[in-house]
C-alpha positions in Angstrom: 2.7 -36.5 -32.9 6.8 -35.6 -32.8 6.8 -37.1 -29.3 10.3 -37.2 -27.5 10.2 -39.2 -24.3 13.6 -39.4 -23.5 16.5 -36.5 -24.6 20.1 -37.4 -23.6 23.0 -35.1 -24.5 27.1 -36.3 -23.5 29.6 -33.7 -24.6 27.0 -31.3 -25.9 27.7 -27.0 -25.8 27.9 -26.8 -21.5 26.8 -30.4 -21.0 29.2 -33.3 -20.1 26.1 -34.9 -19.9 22.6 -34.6 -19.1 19.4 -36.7 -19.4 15.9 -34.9 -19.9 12.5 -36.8 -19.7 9.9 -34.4 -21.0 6.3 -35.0 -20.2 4.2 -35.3 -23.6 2.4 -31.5 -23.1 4.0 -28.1 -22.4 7.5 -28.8 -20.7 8.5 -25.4 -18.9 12.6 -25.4 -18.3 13.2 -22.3 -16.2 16.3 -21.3 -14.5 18.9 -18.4 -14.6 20.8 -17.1 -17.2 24.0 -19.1 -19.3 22.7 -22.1 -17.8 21.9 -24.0 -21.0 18.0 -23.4 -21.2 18.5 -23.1 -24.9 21.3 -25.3 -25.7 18.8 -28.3 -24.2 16.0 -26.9 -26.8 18.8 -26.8 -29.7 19.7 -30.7 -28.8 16.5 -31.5 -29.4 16.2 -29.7 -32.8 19.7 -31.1 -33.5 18.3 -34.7 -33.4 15.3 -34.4 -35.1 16.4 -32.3 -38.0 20.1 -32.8 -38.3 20.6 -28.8 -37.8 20.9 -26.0 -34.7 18.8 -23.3 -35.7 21.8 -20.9 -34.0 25.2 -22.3 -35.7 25.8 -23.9 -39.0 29.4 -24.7 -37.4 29.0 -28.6 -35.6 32.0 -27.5 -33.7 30.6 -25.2 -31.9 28.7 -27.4 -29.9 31.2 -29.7 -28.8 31.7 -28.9 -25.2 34.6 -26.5 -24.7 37.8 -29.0 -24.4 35.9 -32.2 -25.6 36.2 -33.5 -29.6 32.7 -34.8 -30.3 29.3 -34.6 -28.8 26.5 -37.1 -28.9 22.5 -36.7 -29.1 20.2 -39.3 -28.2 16.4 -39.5 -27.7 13.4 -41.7 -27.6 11.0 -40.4 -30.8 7.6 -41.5 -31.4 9.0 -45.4 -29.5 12.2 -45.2 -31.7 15.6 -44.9 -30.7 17.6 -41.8 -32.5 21.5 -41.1 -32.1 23.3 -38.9 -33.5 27.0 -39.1 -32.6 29.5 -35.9 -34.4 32.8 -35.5 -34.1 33.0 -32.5 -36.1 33.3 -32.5 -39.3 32.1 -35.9 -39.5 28.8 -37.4 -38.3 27.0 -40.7 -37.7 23.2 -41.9 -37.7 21.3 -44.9 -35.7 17.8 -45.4 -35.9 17.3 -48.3 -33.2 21.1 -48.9 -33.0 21.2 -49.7 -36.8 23.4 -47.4 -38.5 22.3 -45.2 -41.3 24.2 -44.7 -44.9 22.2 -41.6 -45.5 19.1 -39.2 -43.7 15.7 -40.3 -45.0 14.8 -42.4 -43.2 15.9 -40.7 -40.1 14.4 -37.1 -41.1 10.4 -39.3 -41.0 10.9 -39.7 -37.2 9.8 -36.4 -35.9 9.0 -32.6 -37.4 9.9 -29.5 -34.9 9.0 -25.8 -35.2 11.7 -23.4 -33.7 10.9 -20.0 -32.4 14.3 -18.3 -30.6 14.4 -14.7 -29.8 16.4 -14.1 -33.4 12.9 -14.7 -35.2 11.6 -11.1 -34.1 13.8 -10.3 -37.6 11.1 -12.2 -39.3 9.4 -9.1 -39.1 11.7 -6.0 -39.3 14.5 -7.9 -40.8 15.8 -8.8 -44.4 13.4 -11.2 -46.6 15.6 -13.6 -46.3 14.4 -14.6 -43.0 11.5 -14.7 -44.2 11.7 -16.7 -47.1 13.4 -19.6 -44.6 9.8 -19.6 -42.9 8.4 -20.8 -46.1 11.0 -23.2 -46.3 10.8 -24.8 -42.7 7.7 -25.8 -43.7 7.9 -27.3 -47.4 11.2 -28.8 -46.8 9.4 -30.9 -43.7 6.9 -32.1 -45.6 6.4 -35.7 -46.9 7.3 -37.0 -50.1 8.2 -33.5 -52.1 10.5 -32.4 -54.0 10.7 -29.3 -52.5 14.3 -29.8 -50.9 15.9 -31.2 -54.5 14.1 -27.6 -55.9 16.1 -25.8 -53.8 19.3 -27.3 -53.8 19.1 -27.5 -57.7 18.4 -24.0 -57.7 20.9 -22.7 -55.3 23.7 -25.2 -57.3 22.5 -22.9 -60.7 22.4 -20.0 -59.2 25.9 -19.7 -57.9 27.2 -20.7 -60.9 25.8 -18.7 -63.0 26.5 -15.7 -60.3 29.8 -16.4 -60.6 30.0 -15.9 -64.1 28.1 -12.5 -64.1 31.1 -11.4 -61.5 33.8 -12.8 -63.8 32.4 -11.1 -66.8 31.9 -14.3 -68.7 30.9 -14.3 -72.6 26.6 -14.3 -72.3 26.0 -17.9 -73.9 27.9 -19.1 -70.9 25.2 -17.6 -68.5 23.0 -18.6 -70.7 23.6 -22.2 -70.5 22.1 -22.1 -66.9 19.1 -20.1 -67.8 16.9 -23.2 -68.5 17.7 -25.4 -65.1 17.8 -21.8 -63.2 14.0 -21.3 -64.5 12.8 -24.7 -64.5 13.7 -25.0 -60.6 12.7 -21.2 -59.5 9.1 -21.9 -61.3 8.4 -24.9 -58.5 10.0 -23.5 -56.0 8.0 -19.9 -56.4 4.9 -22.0 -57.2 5.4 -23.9 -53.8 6.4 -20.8 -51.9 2.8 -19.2 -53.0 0.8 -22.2 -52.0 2.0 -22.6 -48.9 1.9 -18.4 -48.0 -2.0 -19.1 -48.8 -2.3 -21.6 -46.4 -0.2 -20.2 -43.6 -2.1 -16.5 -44.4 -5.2 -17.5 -42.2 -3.8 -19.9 -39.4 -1.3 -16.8 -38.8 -4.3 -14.2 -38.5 -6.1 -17.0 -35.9 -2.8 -17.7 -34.2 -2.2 -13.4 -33.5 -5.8 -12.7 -33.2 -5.8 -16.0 -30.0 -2.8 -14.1 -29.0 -4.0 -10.3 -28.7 -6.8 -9.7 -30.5 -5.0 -7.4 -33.5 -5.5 -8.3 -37.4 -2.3 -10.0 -38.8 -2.2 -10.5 -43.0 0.8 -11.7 -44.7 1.1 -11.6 -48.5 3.3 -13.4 -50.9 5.8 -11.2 -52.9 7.8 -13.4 -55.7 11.2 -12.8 -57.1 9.6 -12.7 -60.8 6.3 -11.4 -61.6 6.5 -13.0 -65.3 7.3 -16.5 -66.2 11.0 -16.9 -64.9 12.5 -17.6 -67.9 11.2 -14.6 -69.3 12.4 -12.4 -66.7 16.1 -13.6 -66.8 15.9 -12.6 -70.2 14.3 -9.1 -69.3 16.6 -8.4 -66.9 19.9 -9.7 -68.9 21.3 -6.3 -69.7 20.8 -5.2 -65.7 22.3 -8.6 -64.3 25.6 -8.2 -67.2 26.1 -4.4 -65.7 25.1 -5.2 -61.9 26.6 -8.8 -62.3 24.4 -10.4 -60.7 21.1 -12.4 -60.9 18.5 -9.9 -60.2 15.1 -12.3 -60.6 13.5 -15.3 -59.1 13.1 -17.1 -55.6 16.3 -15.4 -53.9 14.5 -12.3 -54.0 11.0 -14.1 -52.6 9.5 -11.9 -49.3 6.3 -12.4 -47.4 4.7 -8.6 -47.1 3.2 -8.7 -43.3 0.7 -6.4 -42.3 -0.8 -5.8 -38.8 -4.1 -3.8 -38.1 -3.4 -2.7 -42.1 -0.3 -0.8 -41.3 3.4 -2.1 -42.3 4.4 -4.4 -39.3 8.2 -4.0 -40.5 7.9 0.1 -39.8 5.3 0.0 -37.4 5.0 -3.0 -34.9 6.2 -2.5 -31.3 8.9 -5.0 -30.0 5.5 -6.8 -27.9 3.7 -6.8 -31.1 6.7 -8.1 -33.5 7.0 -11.1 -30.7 3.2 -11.6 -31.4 3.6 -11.7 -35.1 6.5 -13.8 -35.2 5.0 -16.4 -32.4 1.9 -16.3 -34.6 3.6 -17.5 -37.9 5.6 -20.1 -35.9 2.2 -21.0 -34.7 1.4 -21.3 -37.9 3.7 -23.4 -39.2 3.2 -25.5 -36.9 -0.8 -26.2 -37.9 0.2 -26.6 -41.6 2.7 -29.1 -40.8 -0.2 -30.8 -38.4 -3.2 -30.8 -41.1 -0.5 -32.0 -43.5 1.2 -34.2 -41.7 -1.9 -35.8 -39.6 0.8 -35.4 -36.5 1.4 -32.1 -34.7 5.3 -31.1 -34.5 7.6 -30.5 -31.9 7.1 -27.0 -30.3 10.5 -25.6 -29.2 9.8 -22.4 -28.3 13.3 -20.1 -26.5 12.8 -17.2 -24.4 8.7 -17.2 -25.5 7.6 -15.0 -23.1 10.1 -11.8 -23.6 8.4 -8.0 -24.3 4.6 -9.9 -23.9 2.3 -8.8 -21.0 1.1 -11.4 -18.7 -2.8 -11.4 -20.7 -0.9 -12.4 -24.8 1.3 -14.6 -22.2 -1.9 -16.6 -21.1 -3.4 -16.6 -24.9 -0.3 -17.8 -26.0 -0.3 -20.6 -23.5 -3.7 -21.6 -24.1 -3.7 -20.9 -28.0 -0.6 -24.1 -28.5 -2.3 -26.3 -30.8 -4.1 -29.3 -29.1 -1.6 -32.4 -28.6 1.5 -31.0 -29.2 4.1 -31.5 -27.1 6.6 -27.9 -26.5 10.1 -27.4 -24.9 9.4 -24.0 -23.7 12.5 -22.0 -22.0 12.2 -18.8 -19.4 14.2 -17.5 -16.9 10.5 -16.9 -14.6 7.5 -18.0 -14.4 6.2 -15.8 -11.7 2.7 -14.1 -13.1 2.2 -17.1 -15.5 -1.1 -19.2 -15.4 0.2 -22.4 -16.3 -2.3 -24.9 -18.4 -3.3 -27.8 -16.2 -0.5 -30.9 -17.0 2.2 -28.4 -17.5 5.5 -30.0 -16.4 8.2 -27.7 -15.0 12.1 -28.0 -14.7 14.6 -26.1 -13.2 18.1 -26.3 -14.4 21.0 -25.1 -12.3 24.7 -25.8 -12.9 23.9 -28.2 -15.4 21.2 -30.6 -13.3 17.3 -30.2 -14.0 15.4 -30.9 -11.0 11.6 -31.2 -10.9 
C-alpha cells in the first residue's frame, strides 16, 4: 500500500514547520477553519506526485515571507524529499539525489478528493476527463503520460495555425502525429471508463443506496484521422480543432436521470466521492497496492447515515488523510486516529 509514516513540511503555505505521524488506517485531522487542515493533505499529494491538486504555481506554497519550502516523508520504508525554491526543484530518494522523476513517482499513488471535485459532476468535461487521467497516468509501465503530452504538443501547434490562418498543408502536417496520439489516448480513456463504470455504481450504491452509471463520450466518433479531415472546412472557419480527446466527457447518470441537471449538492458529493472511490480500486486491482486516500472537507452537504457508509465503504487497507472541521455525530471505524490542529500544532 502508499503508506506514509512520517510527513514533515518546513516553509510550507502556513507552516514554518510541522511534523505529522499518520497511523496506517483512516487519519481524521479536525480543527477550525484557515488552520491548514488542507494545506497538510496537499503536502502530502505534493510529495508523492510532484503536483498540488489546488495551484499549478510552486510559489504559492512557499510560506508567506520565506523563498523555498521543503516536503519530506517516510513512503512505503523509503525516505522522499522534495526541496523547491520556486521555480526550481530538487529530488532525494534515500538522500540520493535524483536527475529526473521515475523513479521517484513508483514510491507511492494518491487519490485526491477536495471540495472543487463536486464540478466533476455539474461542471465542464474537462474535469472530467482529468479523472480518467489521474488514473492512467498512475499506472505502471504505460505510455499513457508520453500520449498525452505528444498530443497536447500537436495540438497547440496546429491550433495555433488554425488562429493565424495558416495555408492548409501546414495544418496538415500535424494531422498524422495528432491522430496517431488521440487514437491511444481515446482508446485508453474507454478502457478505463469500463472499468471505473461498475466500482463507481458499488462505491454510490455503499454510500446511499441510489443507482450511479457513467458512460464514455469520445471526441471523434470515426477513426480520428478521418474526422480531422471531416471537420477541416469547420476547424479553417471556427479556427480551431473541433475533434478528438480534448473534447472527451464521461456522461453520468444517477437513478437514470442527468446527474449534471438533476443531482442535489448531497447527491453530487455522493457521486463525486464514489468515482474517487473508484479510482482508487482501479489503481488497487492494478497496482496490487491500494493508494493514498486524501480526502478534504469529506463530510460537507452528507447526512450523518452516507457519512457512516462512506466511512465504512474506504476500501480495506488503505490508509486516508481525511480533513473536517467536526466530528461530532460521526461513528468512527475502530483504529481511527484523530488530530487536532490549532495554530499550526497537531495534538492527539
Amino acid at each position: 500500500m502508499s503508506k506514509i509514516d512520517l510527513l514533515l513540511l518546513r516553509g510550507f503555505r502556513r507552516f514554518e514547520t510541522l511534523r505529522y505521524e499518520p497511523g496506517p488506517g483512516l487519519n481524521f485531522i479536525t480543527g477550525a477553519n484557515a488552520q491548514g487542515k488542507t494545506s497538510i493533505l496537499e503536502a502530502a499529494c505534493v510529495l508523492l506526485r510532484l503536483r498540488s491538486p489546488r495551484t499549478l504555481n510552486l510559489a504559492e506554497m512557499v510560506r508567506f515571507g520565506g523563498e523555498a519550502f521543503a516536503v519530506e516523508g517516510v513512503v512505503n520504508q523509503t525516505r522522499l524529499c522534495l526541496t523547491c525554491t520556486p521555480p526550481a526543484r530538487s529530488l532525494k530518494l534515500d538522500g540520493v539525489v535524483q536527475s529526473s522523476t521515475s523513479d521517484y513517482l513508483t514510491k507511492g499513488k494518491i487519490v485526491w478528493f477536495g471540495n472543487e471535485d463536486l464540478t466533476l459532476v455539474n461542471g465542464s468535461a474537462d474535469r472530467r476527463r482529468k479523472l480518467l487521467d489521474s488514473a492512467g497516468l498512475q499506472l505502471p509501465a504505460t505510455n499513457y503520460g508520453r500520449d498525452l503530452k505528444n498530443y497536447d504538443r500537436a495540438l497547440r501547434s496546429r491550433n495555433l495555425l488554425l488562429r493565424e490562418g495558416k495555408p492548409r498543408r501546414e495544418i496538415e502536417a500535424y494531422d498524422i502525429p495528432l491522430a496517431e496520439n488521440g487514437e491511444r489516448i481515446m482508446h485508453a480513456r474507454a478502457a478505463l471508463a469500463a472499468t471505473l463504470a461498475p466500482l463507481a455504481a458499488a462505491a454510490c450504491d455503499r454510500i446511499s443506496g441510489e443507482s450511479l452509471s457513467l458512460q464514455y463520450q469520445p471526441g471523434a466518433d470515426i477513426p480520428m484521422l478521418e474526422a480531422l479531415i471531416s471537420s477541416r472546412e469547420e476547424e479553417i472557419r471556427l479556427r480551431q480543432t473541433r475533434v478528438g480527446p480534448q473534447r472527451d466527457d464521461l456522461i453520468l447518470h444517477l437513478n437514470g436521470i442527468p446527474a449534471g441537471t438533476f443531482a442535489s449538492e448531497g447527491q453530487r458529493r455522493t457521486i463525486a466521492i464514489a468515482l474517487k472511490l473508484a479510482v482508487a480500486e482501479f489503481l488497487h486491482q492494478e497496482t496490487s497496492q491500494p493508494p493514498l486516500l486524501l480526502l478534504d472537507d469529506i463530510f460537507g452537504e452528507l447526512d450523518p447515515s452516507r457519512r457512516d457508509a462512506l466511512l465504512h465503504g474506504i476500501p480495506a487497507g488503505s490508509q486516508a488523510f481525511l480533513s473536517t472541521t467536526d466530528l461530532s455525530g460521526i461513528t468512527l471505524p475502530s483504529g481511527a486516529a484523530t488530530q487536532i490542529l490549532h495554530q499550526g500544532i497537531l495534538t492527539s
